[in-house]
Biopython code that builds the backbone (N, CA, C, O; Angstrom):
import numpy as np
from Bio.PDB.StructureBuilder import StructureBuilder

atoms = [
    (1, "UNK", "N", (2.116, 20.722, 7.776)),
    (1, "UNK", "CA", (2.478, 20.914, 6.391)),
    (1, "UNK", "C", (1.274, 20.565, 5.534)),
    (1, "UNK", "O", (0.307, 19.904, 5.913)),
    (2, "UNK", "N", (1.481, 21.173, 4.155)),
    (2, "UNK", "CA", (-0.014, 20.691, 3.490)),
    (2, "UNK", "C", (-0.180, 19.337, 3.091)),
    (2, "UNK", "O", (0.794, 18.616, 3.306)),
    (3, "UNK", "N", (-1.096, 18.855, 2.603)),
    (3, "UNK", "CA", (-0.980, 17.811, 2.400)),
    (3, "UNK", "C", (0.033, 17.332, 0.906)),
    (3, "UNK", "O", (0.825, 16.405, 0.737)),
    (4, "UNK", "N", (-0.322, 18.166, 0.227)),
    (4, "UNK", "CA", (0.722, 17.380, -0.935)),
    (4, "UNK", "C", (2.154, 17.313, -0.769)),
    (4, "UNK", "O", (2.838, 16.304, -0.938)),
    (5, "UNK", "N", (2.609, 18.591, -0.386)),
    (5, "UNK", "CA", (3.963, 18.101, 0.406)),
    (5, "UNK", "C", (4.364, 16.604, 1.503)),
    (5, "UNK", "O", (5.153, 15.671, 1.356)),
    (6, "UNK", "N", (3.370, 16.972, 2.612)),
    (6, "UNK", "CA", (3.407, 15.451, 3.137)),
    (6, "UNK", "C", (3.275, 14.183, 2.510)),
    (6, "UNK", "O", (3.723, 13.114, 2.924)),
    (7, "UNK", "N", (2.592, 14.405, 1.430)),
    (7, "UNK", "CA", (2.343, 12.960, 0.596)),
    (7, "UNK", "C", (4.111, 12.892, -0.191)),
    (7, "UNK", "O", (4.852, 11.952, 0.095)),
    (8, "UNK", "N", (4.506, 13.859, -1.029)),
    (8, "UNK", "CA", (5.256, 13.933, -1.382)),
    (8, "UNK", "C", (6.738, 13.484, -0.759)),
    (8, "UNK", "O", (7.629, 12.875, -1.351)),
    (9, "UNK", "N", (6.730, 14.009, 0.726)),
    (9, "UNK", "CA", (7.726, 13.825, 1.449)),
    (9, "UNK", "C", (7.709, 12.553, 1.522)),
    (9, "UNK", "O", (8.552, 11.803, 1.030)),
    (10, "UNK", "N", (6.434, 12.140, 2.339)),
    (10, "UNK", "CA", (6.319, 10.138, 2.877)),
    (10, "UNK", "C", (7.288, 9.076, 1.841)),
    (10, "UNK", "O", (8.199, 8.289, 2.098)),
    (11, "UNK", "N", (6.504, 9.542, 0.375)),
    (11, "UNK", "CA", (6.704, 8.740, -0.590)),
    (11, "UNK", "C", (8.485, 8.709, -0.632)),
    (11, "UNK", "O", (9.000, 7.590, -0.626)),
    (12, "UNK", "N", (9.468, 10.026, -0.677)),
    (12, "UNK", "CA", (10.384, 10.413, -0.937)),
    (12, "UNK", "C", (11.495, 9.770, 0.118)),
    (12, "UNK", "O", (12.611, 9.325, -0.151)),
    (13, "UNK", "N", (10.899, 9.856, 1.272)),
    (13, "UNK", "CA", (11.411, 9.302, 2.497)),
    (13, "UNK", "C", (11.429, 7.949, 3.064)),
    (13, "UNK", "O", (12.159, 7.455, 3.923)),
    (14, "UNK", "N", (10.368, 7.418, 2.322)),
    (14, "UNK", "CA", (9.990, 5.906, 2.385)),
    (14, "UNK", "C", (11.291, 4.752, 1.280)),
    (14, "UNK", "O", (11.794, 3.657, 1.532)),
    (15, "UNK", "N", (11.443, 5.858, -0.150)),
    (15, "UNK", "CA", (12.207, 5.177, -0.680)),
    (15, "UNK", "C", (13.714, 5.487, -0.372)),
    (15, "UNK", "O", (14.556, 4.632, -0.645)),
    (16, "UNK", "N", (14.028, 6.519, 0.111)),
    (16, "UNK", "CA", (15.565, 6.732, -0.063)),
    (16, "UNK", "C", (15.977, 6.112, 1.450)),
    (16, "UNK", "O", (17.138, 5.718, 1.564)),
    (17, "UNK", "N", (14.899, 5.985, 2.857)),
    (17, "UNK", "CA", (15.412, 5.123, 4.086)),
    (17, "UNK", "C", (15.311, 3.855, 3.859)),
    (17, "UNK", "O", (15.729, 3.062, 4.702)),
    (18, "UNK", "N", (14.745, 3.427, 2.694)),
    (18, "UNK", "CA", (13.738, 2.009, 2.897)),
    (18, "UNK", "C", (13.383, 1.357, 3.995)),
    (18, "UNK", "O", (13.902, 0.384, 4.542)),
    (19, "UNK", "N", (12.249, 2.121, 4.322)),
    (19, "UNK", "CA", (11.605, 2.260, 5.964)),
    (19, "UNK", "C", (10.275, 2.286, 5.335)),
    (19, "UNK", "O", (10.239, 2.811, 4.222)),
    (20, "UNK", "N", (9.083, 1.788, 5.857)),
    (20, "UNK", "CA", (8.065, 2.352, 5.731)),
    (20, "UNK", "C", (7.584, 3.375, 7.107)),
    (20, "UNK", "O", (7.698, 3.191, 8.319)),
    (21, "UNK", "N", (7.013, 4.497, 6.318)),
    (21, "UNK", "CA", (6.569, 5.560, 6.583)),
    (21, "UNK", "C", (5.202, 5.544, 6.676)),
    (21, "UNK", "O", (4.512, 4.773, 6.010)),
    (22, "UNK", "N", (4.753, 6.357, 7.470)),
    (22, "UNK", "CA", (3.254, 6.700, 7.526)),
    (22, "UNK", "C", (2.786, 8.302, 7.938)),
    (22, "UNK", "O", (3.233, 8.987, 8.858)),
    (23, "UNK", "N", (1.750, 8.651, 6.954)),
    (23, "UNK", "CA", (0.997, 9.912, 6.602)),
    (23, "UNK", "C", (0.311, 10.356, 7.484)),
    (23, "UNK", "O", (-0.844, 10.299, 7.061)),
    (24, "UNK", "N", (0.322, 10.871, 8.706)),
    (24, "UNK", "CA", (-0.563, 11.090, 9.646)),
    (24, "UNK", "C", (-1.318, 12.953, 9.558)),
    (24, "UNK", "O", (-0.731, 13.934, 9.102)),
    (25, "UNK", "N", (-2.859, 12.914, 10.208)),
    (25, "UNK", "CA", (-3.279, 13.948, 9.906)),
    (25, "UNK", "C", (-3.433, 14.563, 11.507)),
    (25, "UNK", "O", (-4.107, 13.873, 12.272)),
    (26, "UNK", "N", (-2.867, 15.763, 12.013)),
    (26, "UNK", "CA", (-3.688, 16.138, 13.290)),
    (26, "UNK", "C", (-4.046, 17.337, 12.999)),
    (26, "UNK", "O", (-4.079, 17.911, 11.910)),
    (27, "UNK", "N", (-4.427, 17.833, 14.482)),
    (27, "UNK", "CA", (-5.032, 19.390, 14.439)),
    (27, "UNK", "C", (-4.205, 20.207, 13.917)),
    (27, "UNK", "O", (-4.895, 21.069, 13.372)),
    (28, "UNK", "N", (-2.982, 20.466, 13.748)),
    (28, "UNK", "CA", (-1.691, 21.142, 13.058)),
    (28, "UNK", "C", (-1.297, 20.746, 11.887)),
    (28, "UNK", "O", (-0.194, 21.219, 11.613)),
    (29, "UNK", "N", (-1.766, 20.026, 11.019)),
    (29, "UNK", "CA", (-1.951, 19.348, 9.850)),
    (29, "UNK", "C", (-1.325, 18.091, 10.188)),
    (29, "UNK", "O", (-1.392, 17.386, 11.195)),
    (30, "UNK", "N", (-0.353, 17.928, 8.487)),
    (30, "UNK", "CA", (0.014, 16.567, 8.331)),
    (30, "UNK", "C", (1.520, 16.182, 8.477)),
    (30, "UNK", "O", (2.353, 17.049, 8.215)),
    (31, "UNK", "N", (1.753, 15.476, 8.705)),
    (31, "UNK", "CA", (3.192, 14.806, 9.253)),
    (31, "UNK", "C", (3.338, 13.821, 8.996)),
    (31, "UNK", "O", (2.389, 13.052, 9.147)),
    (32, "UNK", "N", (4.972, 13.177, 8.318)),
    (32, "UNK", "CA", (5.024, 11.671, 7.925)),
    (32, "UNK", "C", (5.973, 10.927, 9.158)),
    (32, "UNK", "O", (6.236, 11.685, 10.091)),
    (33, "UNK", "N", (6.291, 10.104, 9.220)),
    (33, "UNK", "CA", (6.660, 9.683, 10.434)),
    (33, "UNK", "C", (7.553, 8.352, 10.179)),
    (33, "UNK", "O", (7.211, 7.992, 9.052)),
    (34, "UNK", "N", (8.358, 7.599, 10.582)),
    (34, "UNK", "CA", (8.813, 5.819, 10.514)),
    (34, "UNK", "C", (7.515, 5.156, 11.312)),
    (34, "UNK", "O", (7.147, 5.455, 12.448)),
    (35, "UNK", "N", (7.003, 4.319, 10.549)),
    (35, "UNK", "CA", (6.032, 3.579, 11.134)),
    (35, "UNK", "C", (6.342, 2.901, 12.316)),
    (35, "UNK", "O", (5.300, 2.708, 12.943)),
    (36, "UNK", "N", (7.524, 2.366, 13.010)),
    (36, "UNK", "CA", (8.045, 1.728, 13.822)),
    (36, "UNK", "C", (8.158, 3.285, 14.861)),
    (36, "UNK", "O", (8.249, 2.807, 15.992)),
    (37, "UNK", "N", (8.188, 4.542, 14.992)),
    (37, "UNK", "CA", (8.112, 4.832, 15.804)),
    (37, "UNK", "C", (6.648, 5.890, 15.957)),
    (37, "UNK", "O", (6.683, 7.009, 16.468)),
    (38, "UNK", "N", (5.503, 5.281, 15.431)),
    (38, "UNK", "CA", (4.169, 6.166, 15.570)),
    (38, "UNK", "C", (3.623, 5.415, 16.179)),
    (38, "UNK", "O", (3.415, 4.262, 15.801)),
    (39, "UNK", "N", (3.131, 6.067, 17.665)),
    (39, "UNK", "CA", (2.750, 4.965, 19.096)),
    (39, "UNK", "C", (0.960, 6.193, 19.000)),
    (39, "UNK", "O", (0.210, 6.354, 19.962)),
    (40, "UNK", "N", (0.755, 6.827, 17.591)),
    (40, "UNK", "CA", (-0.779, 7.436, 17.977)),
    (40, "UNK", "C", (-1.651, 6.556, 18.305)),
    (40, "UNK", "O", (-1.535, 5.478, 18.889)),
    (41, "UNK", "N", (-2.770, 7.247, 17.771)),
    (41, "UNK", "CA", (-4.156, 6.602, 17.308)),
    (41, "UNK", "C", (-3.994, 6.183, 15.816)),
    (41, "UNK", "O", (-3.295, 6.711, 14.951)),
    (42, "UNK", "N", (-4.698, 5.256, 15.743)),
    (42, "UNK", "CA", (-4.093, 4.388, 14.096)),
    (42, "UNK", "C", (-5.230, 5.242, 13.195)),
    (42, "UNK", "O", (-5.099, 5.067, 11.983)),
    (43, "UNK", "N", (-6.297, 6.116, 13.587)),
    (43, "UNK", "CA", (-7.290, 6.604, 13.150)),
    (43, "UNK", "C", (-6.707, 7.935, 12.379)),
    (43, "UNK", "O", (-7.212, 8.714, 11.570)),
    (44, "UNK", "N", (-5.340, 7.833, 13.035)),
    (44, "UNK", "CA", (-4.937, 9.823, 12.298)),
    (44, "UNK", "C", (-4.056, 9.587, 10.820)),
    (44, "UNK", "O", (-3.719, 10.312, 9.884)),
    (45, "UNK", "N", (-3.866, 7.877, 11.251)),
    (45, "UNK", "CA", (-3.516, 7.715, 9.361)),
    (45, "UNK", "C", (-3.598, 7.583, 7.893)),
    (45, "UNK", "O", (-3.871, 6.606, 7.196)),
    (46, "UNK", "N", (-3.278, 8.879, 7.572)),
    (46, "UNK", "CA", (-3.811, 8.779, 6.235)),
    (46, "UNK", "C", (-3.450, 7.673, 5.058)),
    (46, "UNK", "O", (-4.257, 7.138, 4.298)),
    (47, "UNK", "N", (-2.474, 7.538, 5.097)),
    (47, "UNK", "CA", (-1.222, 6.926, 4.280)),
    (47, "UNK", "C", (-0.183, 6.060, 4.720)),
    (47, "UNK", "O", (0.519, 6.633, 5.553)),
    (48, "UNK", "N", (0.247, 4.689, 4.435)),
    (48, "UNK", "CA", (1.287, 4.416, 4.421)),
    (48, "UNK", "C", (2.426, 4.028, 3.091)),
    (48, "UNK", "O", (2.200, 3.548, 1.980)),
    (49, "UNK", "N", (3.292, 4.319, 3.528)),
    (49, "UNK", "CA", (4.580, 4.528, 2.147)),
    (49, "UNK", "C", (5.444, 2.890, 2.346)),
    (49, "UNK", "O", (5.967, 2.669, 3.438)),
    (50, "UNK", "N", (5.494, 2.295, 1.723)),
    (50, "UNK", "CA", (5.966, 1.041, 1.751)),
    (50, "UNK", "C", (7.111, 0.217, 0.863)),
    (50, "UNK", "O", (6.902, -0.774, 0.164)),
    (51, "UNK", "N", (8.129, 0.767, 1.039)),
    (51, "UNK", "CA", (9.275, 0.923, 0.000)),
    (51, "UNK", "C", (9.370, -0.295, -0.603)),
    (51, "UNK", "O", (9.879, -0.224, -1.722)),
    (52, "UNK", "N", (8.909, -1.901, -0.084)),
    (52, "UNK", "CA", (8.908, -2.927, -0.360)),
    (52, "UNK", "C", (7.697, -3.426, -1.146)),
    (52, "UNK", "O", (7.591, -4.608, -1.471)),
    (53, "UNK", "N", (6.662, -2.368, -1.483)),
    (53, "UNK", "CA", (5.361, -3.205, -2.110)),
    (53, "UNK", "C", (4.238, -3.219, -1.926)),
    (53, "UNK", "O", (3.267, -2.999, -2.649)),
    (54, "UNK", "N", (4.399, -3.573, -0.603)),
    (54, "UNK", "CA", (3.686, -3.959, 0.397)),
    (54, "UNK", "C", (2.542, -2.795, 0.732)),
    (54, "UNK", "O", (1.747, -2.959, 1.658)),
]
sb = StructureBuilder()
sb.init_structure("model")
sb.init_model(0)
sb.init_chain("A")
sb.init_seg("    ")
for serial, (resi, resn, name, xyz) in enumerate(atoms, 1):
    if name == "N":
        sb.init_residue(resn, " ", resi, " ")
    sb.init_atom(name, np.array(xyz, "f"), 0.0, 1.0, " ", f" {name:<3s}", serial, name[0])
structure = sb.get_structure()
């Protein structure tokens, strides 16, 4: 997906699960993910969404 959508989504998804989320970039673009289940490389993250602040 492009990136502003993905940014868009993370942010959107981060607040309505109150989960933090994370922005990842690969060869197929970008994808947001629950941080508790992204076992990548910590190098493909663009972004994290942090409903608490943090």
């Amino acid at each position: 997906m492009p990136l502003a959508t993905a940014q868009s989504l993370g942010w959107n998804l981060s607040r309505t699960l109150m989960t933090v989320i994370v922005l990842i970039e690969t060869n197929q673009g970008y994808f947001v993910i629950p941080a508790d289940e992204f076992d990548g490389d910590p190098e493909q993250v663009v972004r994290e969404y942090d409903p608490f602040g943090g």
